[in-house]
N, CA, C and O of each residue as an XYZ file, in Angstrom:
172
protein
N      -2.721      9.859    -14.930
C      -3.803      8.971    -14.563
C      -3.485      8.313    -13.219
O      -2.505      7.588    -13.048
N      -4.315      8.595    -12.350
C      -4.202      7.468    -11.005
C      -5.138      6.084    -11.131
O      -6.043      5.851    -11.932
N      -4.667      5.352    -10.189
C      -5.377      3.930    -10.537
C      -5.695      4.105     -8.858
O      -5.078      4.685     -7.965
N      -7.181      3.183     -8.885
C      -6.805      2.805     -7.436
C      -6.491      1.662     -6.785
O      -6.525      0.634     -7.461
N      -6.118      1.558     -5.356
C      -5.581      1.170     -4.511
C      -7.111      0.417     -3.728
O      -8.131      1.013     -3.384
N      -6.891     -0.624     -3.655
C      -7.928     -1.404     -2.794
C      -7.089     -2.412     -1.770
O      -5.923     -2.661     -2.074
N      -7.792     -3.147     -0.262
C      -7.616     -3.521      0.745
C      -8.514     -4.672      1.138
O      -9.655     -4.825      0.701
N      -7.858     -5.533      2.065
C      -8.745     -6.380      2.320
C      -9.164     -5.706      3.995
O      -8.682     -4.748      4.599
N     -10.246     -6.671      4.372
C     -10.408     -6.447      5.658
C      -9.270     -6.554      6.725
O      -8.928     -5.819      7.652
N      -8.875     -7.584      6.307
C      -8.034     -8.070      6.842
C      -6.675     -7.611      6.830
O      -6.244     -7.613      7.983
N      -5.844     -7.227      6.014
C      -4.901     -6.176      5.471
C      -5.305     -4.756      6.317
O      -4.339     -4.111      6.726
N      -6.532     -4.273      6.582
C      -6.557     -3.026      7.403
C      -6.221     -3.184      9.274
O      -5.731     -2.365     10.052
N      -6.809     -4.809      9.537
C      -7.198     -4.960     10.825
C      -5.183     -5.275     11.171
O      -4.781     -5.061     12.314
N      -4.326     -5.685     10.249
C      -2.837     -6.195     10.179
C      -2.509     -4.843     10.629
O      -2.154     -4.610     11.785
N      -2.690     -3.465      9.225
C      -2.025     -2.423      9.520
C      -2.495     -1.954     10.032
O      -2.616     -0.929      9.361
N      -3.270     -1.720     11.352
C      -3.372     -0.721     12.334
C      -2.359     -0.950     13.511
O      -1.807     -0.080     14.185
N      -2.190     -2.836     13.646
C      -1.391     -3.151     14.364
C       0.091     -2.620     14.331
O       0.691     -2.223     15.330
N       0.703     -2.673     12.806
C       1.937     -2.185     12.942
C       2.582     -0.817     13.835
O       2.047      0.094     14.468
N       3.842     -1.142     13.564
C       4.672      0.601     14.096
C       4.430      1.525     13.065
O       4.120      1.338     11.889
N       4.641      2.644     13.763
C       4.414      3.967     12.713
C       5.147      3.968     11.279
O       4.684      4.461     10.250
N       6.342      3.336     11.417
C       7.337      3.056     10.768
C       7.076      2.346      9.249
O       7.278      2.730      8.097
N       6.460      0.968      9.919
C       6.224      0.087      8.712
C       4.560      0.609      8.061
O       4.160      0.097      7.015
N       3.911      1.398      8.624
C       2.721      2.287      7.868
C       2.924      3.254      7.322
O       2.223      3.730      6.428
N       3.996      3.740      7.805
C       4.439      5.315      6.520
C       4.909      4.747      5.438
O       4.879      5.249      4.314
N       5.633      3.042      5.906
C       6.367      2.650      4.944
C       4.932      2.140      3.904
O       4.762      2.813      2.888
N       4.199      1.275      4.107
C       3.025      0.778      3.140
C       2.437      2.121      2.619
O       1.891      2.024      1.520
N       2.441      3.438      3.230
C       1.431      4.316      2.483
C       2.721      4.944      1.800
O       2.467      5.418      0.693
N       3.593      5.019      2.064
C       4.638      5.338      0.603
C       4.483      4.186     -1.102
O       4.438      4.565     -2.272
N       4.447      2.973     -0.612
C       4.171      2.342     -1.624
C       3.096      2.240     -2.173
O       3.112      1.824     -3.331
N       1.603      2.630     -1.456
C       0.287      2.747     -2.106
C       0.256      3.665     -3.005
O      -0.364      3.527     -4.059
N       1.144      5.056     -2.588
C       1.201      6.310     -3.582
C       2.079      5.773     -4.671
O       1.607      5.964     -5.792
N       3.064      5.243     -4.642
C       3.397      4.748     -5.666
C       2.812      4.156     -6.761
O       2.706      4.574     -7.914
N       2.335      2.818     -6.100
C       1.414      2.194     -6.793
C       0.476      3.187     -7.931
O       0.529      3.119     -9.159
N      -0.385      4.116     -7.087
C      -1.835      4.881     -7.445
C      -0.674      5.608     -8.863
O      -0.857      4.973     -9.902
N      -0.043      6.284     -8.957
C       0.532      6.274    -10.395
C       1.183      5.830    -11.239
O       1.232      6.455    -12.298
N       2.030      4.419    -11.076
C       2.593      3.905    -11.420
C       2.712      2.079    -11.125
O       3.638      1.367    -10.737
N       1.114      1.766    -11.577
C       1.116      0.114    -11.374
C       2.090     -0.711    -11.684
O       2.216     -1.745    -11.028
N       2.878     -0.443    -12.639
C       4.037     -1.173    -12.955
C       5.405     -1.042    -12.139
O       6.278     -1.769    -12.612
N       5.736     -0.424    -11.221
C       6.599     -0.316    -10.397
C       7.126     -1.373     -9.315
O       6.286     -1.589     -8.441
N       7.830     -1.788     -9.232
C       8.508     -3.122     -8.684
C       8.659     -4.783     -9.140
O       9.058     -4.961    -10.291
N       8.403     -5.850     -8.417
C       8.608     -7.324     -8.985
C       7.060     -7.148     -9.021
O       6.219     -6.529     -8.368
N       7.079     -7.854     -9.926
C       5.442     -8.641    -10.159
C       5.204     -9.944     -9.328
O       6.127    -10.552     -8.786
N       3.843    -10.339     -9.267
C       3.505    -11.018     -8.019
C       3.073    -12.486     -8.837
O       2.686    -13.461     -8.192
């Protein structure tokens, strides 16, 4: 089962700014996320 992944406006207008680096890094953790919501600290 995948879940999805939602964004704010604002969260998109942040990551375009970043380096390539720290966006491969957030879209590694979105895929995470999308199968496995329970994965890391809770918020």
């Amino acid at each position: 089962m995948e879940y999805e992944i939602y964004e704010t406006d604002i969260f998109s207008k942040i990551y375009e700014g970043l380096e390539k680096k720290e966006q491969e890094w957030i879209d590694k953790t979105k895929l995470q996320l999308k199968t496995n919501p329970y994965v890391g600290k809770p918020l």
